[in-house]
Structure formats: C-alpha cells, structure tokens
mmCIF entry with sequence, helices, sheets and N, C-alpha, C, O atoms, coordinates in Angstrom:
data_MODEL
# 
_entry.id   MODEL 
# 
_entity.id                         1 
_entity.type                       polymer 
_entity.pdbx_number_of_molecules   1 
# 
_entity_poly.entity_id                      1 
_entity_poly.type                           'polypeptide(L)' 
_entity_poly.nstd_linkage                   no 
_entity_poly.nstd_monomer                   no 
_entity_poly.pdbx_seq_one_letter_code       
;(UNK)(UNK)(UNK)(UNK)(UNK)(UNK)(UNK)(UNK)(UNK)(UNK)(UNK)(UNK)(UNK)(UNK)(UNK)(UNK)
(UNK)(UNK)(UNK)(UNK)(UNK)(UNK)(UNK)(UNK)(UNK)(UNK)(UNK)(UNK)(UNK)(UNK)(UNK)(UNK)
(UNK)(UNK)(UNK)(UNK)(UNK)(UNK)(UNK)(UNK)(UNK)(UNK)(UNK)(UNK)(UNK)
;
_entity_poly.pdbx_seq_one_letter_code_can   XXXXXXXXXXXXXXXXXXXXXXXXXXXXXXXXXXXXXXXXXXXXX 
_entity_poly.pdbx_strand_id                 A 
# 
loop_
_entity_poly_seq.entity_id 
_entity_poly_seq.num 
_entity_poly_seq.mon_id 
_entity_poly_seq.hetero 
1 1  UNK n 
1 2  UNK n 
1 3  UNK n 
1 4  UNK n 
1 5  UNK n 
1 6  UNK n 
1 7  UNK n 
1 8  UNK n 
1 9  UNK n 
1 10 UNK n 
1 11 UNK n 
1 12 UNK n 
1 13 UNK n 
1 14 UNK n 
1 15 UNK n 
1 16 UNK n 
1 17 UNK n 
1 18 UNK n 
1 19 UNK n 
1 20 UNK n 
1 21 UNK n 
1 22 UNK n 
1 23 UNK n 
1 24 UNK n 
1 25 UNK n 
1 26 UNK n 
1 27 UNK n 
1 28 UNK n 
1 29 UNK n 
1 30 UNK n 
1 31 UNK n 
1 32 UNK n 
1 33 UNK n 
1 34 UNK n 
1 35 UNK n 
1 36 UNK n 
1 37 UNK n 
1 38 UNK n 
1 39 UNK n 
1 40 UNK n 
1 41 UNK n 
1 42 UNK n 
1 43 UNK n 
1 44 UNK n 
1 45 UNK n 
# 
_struct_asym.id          A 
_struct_asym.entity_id   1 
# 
_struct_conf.conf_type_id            HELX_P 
_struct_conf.id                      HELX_P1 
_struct_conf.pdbx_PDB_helix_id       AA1 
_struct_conf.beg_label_comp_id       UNK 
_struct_conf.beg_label_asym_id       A 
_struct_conf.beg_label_seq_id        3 
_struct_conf.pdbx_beg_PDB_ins_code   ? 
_struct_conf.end_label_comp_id       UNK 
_struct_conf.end_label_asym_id       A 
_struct_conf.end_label_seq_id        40 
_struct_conf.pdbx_end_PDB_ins_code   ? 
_struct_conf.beg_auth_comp_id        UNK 
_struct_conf.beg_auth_asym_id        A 
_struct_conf.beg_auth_seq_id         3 
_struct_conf.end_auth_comp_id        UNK 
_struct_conf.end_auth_asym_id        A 
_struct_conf.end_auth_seq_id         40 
_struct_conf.pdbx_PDB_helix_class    1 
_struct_conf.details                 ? 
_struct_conf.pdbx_PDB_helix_length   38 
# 
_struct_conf_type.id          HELX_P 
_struct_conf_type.criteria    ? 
_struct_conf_type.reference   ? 
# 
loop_
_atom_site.group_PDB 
_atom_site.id 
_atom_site.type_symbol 
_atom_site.label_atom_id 
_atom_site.label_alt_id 
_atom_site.label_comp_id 
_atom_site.label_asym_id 
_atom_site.label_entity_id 
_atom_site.label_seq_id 
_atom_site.pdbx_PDB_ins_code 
_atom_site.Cartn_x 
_atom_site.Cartn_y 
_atom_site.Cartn_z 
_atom_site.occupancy 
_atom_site.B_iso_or_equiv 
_atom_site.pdbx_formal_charge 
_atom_site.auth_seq_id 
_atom_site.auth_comp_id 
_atom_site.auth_asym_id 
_atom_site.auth_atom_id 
_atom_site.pdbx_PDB_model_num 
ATOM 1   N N  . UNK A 1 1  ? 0.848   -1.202 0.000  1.00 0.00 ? 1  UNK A N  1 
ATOM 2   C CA . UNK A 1 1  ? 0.000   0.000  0.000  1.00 0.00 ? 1  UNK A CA 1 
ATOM 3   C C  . UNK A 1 1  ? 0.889   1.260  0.000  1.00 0.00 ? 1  UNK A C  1 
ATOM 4   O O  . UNK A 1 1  ? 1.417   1.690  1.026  1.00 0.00 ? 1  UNK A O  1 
ATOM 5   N N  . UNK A 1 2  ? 1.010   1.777  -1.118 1.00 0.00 ? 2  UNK A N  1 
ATOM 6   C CA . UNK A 1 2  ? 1.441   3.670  -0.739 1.00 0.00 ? 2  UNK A CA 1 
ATOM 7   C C  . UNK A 1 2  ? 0.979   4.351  0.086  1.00 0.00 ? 2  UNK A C  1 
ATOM 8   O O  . UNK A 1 2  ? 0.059   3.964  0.806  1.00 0.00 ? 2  UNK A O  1 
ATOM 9   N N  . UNK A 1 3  ? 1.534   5.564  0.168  1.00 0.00 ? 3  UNK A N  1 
ATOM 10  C CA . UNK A 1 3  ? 0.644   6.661  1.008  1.00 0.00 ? 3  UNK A CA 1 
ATOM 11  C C  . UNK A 1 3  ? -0.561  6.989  0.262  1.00 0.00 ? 3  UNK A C  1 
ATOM 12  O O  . UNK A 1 3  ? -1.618  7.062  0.888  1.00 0.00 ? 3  UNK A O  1 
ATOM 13  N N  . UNK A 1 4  ? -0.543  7.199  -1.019 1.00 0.00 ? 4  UNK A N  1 
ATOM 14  C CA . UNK A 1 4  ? -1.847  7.495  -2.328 1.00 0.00 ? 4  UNK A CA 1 
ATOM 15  C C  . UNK A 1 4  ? -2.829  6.686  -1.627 1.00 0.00 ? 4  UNK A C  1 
ATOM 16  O O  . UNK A 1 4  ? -3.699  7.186  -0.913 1.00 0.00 ? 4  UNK A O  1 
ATOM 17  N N  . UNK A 1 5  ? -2.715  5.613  -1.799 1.00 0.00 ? 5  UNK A N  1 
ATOM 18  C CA . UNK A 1 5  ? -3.758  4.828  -1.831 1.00 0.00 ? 5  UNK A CA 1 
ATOM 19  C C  . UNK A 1 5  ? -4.336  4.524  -0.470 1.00 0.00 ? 5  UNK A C  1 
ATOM 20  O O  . UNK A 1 5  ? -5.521  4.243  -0.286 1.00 0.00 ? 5  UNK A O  1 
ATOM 21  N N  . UNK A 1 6  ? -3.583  4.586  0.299  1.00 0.00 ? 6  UNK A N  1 
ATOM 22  C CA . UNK A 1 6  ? -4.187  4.810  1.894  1.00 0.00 ? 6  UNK A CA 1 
ATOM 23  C C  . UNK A 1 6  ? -5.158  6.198  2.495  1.00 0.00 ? 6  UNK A C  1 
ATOM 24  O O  . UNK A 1 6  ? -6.105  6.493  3.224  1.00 0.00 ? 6  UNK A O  1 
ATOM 25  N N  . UNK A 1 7  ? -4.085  6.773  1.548  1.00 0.00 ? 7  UNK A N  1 
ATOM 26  C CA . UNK A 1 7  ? -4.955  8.126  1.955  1.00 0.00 ? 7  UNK A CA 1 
ATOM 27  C C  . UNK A 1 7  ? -6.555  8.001  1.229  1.00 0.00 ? 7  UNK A C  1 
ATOM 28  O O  . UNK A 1 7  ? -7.601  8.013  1.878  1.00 0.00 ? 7  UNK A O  1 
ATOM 29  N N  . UNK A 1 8  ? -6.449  7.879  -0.277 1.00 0.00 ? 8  UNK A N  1 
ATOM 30  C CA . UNK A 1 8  ? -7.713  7.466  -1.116 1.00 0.00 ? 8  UNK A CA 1 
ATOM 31  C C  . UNK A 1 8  ? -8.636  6.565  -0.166 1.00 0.00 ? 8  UNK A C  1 
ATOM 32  O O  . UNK A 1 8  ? -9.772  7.010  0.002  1.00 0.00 ? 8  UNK A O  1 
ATOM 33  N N  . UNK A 1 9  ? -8.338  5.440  0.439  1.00 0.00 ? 9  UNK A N  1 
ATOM 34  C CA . UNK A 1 9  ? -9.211  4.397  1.285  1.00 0.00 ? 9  UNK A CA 1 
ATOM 35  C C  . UNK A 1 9  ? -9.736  5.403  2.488  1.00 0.00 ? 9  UNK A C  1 
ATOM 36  O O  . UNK A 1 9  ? -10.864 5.103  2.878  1.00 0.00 ? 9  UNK A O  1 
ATOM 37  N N  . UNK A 1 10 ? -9.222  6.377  3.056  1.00 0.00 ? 10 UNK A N  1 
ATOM 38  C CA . UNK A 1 10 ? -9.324  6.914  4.549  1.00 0.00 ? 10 UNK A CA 1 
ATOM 39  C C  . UNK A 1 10 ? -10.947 7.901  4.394  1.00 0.00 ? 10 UNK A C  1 
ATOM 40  O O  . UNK A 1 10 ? -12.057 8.028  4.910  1.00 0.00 ? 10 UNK A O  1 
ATOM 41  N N  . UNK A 1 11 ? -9.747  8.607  2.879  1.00 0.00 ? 11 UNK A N  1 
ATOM 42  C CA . UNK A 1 11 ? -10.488 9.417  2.290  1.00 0.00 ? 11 UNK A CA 1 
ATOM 43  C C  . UNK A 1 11 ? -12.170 8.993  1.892  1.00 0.00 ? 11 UNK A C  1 
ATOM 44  O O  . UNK A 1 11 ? -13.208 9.521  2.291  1.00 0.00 ? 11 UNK A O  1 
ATOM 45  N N  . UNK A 1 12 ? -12.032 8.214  1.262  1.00 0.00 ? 12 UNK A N  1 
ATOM 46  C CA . UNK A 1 12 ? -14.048 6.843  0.744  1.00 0.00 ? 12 UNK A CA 1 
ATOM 47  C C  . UNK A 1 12 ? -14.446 6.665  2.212  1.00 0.00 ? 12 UNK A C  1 
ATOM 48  O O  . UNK A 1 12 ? -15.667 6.780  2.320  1.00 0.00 ? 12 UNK A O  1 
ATOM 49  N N  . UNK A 1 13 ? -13.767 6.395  3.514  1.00 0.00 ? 13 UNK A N  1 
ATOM 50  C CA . UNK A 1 13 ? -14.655 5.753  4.189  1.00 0.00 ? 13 UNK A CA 1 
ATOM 51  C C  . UNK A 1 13 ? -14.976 7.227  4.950  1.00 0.00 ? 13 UNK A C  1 
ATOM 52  O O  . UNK A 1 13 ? -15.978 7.061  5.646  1.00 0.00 ? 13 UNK A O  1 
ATOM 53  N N  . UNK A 1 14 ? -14.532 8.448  5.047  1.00 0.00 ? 14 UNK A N  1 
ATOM 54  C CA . UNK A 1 14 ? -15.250 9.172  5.865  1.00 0.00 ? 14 UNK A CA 1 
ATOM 55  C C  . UNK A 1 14 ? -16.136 10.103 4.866  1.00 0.00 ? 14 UNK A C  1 
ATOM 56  O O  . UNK A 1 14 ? -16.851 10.934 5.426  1.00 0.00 ? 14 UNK A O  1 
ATOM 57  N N  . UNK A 1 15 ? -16.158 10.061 3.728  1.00 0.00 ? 15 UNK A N  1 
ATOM 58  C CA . UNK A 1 15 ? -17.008 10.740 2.688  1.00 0.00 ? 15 UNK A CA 1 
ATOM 59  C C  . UNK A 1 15 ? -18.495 9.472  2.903  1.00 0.00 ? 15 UNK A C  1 
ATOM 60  O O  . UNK A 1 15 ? -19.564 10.041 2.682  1.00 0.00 ? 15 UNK A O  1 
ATOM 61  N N  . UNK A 1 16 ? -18.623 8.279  3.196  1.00 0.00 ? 16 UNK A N  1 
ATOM 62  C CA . UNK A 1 16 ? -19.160 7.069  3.211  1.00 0.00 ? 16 UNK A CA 1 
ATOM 63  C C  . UNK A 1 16 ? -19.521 7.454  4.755  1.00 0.00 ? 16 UNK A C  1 
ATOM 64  O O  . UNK A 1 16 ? -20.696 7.137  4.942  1.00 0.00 ? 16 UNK A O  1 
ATOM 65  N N  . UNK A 1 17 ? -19.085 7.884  5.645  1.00 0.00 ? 17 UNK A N  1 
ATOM 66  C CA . UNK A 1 17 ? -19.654 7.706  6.609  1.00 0.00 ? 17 UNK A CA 1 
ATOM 67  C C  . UNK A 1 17 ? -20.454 9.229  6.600  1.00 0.00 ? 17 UNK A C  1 
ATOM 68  O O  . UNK A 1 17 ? -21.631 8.976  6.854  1.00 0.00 ? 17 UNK A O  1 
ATOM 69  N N  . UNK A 1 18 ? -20.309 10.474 6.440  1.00 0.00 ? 18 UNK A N  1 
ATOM 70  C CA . UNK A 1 18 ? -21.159 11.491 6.148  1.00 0.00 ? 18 UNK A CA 1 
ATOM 71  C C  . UNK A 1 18 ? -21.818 11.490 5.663  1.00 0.00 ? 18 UNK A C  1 
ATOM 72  O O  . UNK A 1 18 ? -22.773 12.214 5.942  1.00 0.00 ? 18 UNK A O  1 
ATOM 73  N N  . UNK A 1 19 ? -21.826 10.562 4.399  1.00 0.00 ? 19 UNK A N  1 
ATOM 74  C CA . UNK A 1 19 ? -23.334 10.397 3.909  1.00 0.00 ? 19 UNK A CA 1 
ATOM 75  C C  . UNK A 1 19 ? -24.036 9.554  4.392  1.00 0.00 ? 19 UNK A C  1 
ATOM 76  O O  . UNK A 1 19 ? -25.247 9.685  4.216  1.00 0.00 ? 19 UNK A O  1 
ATOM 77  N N  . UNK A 1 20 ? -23.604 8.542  5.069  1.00 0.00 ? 20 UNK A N  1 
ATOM 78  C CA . UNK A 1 20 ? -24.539 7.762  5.777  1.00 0.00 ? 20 UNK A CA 1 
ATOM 79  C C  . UNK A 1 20 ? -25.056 9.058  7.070  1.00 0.00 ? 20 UNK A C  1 
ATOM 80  O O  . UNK A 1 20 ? -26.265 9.133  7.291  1.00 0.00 ? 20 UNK A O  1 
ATOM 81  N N  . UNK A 1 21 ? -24.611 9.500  7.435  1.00 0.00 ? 21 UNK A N  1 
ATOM 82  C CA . UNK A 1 21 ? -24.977 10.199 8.773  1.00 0.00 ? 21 UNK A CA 1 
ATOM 83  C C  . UNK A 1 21 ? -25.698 11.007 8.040  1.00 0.00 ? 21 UNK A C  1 
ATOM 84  O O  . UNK A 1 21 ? -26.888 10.712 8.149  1.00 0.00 ? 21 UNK A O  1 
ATOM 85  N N  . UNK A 1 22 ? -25.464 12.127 7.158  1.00 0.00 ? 22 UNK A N  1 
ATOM 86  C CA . UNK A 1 22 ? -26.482 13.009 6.553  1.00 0.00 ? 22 UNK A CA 1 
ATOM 87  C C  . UNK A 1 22 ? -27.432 12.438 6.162  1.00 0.00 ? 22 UNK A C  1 
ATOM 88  O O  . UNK A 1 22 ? -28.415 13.177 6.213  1.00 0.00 ? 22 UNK A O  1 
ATOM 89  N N  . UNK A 1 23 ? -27.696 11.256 5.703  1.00 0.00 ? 23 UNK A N  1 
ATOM 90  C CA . UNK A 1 23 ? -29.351 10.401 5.270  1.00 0.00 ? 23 UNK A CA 1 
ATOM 91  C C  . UNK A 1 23 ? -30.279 9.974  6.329  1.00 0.00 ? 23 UNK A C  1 
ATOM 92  O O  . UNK A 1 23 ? -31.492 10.180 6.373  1.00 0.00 ? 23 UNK A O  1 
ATOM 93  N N  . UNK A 1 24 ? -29.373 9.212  7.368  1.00 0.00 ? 24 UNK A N  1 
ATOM 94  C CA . UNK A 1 24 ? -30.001 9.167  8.899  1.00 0.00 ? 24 UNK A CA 1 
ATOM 95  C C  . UNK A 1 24 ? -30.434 10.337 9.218  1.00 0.00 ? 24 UNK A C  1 
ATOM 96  O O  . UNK A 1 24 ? -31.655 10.402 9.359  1.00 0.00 ? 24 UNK A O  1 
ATOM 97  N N  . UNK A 1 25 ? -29.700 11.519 9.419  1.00 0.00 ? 25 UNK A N  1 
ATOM 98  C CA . UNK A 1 25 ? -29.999 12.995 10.144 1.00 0.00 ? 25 UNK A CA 1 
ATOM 99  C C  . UNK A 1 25 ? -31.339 13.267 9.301  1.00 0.00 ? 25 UNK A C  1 
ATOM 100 O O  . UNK A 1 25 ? -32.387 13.391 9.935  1.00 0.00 ? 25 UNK A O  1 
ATOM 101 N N  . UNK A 1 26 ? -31.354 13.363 7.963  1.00 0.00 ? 26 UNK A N  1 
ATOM 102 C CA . UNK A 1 26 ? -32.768 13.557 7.394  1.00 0.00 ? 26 UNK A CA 1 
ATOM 103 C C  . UNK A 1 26 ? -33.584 12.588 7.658  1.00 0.00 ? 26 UNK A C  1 
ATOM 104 O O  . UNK A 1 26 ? -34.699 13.110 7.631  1.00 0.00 ? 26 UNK A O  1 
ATOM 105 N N  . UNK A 1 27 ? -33.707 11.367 7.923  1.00 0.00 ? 27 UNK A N  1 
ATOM 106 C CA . UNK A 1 27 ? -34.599 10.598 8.167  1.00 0.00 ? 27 UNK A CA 1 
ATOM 107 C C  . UNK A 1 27 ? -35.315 11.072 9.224  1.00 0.00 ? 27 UNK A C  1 
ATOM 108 O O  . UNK A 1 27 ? -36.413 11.619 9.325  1.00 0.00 ? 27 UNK A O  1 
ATOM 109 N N  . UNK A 1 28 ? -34.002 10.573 10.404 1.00 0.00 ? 28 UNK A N  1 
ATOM 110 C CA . UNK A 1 28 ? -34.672 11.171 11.372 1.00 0.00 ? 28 UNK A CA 1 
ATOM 111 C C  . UNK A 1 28 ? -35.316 12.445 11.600 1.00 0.00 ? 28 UNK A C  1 
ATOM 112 O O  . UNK A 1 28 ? -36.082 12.382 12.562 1.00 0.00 ? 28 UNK A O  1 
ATOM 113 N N  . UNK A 1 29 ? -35.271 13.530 11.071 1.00 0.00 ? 29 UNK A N  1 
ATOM 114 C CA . UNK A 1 29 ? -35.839 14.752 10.947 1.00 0.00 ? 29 UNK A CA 1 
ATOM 115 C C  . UNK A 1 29 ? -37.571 14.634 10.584 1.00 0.00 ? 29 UNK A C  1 
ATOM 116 O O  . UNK A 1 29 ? -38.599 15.026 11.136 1.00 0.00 ? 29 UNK A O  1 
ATOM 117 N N  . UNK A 1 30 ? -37.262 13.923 9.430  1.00 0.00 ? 30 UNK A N  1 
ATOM 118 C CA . UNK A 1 30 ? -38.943 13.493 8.544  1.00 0.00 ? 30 UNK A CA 1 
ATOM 119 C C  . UNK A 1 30 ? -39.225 12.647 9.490  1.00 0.00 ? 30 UNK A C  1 
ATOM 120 O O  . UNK A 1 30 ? -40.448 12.590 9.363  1.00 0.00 ? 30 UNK A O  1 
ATOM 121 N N  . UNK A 1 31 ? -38.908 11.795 10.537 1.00 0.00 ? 31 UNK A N  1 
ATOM 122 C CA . UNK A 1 31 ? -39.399 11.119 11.215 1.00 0.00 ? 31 UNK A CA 1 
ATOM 123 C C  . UNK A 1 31 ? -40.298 11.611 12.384 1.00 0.00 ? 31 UNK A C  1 
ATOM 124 O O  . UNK A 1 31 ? -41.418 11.232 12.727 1.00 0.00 ? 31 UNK A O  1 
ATOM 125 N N  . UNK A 1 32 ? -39.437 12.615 12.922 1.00 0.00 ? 32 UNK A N  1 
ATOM 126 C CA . UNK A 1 32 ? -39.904 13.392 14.116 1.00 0.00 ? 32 UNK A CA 1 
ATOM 127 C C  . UNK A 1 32 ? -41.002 14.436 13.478 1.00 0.00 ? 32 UNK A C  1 
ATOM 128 O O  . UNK A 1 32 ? -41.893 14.889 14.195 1.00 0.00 ? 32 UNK A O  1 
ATOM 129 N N  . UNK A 1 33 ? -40.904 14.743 12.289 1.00 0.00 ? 33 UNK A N  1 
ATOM 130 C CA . UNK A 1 33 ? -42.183 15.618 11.510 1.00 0.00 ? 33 UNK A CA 1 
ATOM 131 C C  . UNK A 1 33 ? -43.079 15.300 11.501 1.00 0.00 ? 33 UNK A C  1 
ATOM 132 O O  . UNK A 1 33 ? -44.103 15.978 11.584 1.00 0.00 ? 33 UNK A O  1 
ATOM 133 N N  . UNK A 1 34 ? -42.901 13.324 11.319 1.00 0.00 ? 34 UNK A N  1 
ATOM 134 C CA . UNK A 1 34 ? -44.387 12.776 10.742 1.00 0.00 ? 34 UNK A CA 1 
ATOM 135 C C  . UNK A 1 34 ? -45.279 12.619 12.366 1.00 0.00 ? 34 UNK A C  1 
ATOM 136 O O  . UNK A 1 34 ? -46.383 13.007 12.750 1.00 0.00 ? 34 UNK A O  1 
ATOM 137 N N  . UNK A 1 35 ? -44.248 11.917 12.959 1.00 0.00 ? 35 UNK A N  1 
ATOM 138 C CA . UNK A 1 35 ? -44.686 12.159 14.239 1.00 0.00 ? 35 UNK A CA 1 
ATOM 139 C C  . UNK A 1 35 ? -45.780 13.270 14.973 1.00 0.00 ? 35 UNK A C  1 
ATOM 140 O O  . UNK A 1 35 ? -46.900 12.981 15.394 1.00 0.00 ? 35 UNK A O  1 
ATOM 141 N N  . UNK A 1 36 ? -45.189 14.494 14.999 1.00 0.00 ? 36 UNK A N  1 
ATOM 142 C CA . UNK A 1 36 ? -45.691 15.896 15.334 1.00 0.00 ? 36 UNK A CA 1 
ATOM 143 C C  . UNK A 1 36 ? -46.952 15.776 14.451 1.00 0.00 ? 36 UNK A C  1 
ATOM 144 O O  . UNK A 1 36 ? -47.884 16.131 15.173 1.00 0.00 ? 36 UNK A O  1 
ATOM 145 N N  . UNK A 1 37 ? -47.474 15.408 13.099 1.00 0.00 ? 37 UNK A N  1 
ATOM 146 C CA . UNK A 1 37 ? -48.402 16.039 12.517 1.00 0.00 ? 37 UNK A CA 1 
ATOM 147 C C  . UNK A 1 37 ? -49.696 14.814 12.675 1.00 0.00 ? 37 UNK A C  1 
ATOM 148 O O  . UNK A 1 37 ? -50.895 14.970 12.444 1.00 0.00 ? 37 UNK A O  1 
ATOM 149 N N  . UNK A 1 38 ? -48.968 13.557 13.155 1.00 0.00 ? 38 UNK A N  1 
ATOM 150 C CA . UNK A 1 38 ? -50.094 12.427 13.525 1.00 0.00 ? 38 UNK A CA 1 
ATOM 151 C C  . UNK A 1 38 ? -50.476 12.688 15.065 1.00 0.00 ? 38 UNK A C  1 
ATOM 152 O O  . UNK A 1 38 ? -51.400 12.021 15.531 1.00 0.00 ? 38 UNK A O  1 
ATOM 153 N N  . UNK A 1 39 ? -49.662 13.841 16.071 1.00 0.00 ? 39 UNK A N  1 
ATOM 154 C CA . UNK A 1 39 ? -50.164 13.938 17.312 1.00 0.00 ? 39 UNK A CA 1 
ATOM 155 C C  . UNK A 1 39 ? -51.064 14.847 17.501 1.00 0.00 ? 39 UNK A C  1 
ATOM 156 O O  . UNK A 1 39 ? -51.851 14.899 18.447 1.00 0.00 ? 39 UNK A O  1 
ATOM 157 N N  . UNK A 1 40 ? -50.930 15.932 16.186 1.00 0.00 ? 40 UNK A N  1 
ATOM 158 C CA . UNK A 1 40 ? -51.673 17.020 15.923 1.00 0.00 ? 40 UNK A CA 1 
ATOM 159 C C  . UNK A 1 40 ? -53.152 16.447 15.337 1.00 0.00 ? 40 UNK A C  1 
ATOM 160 O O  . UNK A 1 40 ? -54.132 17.103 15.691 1.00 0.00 ? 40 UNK A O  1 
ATOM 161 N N  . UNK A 1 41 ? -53.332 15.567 14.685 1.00 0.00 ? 41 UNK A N  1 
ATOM 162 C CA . UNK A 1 41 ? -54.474 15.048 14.061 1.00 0.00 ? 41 UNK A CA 1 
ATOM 163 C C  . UNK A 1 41 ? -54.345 15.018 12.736 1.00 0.00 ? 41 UNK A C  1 
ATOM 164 O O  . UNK A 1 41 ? -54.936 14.065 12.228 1.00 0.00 ? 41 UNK A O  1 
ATOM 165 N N  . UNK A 1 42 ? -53.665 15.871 11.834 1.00 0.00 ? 42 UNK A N  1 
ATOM 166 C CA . UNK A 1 42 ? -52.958 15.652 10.121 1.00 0.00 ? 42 UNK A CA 1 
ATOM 167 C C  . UNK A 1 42 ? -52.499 14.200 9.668  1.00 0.00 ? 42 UNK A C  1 
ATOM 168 O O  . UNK A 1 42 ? -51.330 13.840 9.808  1.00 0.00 ? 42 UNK A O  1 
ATOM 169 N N  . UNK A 1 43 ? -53.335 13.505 9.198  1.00 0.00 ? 43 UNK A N  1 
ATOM 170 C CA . UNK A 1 43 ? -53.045 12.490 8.145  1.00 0.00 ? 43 UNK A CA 1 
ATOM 171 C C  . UNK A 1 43 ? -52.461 12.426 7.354  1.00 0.00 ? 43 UNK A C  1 
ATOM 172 O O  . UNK A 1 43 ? -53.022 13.039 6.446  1.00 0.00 ? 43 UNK A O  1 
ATOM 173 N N  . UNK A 1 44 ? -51.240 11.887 6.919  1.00 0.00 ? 44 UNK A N  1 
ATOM 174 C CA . UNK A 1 44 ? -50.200 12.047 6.386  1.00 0.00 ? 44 UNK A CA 1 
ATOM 175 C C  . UNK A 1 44 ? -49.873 11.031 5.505  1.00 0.00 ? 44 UNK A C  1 
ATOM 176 O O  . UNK A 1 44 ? -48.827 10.392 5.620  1.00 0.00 ? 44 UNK A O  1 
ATOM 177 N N  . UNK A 1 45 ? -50.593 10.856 4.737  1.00 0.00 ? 45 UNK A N  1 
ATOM 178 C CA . UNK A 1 45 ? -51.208 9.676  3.264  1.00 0.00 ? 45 UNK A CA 1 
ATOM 179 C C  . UNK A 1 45 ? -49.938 9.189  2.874  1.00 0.00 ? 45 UNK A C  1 
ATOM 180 O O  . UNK A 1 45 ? -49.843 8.387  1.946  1.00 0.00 ? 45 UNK A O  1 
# 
C-alpha cells in the first residue's frame, strides 16, 4: 500500500460515513415531523 492509496481508502470511508450520517440525520428529521403532525391530528397519506 502507498501513502496514495491509503490516503484514497481513509479518504471513501469518511465521505461514506457522512453520507450515511447526513441520510439518517434527514430521516430522522422526517421522522420526528411525521410524528408531530399524527399527534396534531394531520393524516399524512
């Protein structure tokens, strides 16, 4: 393994882990929304 290519691997897995966390963070966001609007009485089809 070079330094290139280590760095490239370090580099994929924390670009890979931000997007996993940024898709969770929106989930969870729309999650806690849908929540709020089924406690409110809004049906949310």
């Amino acid at each position: 393994m070079t330094l290139k290519s280590t760095r490239n691997v370090i580099g994929n897995k924390l670009r890979i882990v931000r997007g996993t966390r940024k898709m969770s963070k929106s989930k969870f966001i729309a999650n806690r929304k849908e929540k709020m609007r089924r406690k409110k009485g809004m049906r949310v089809e």
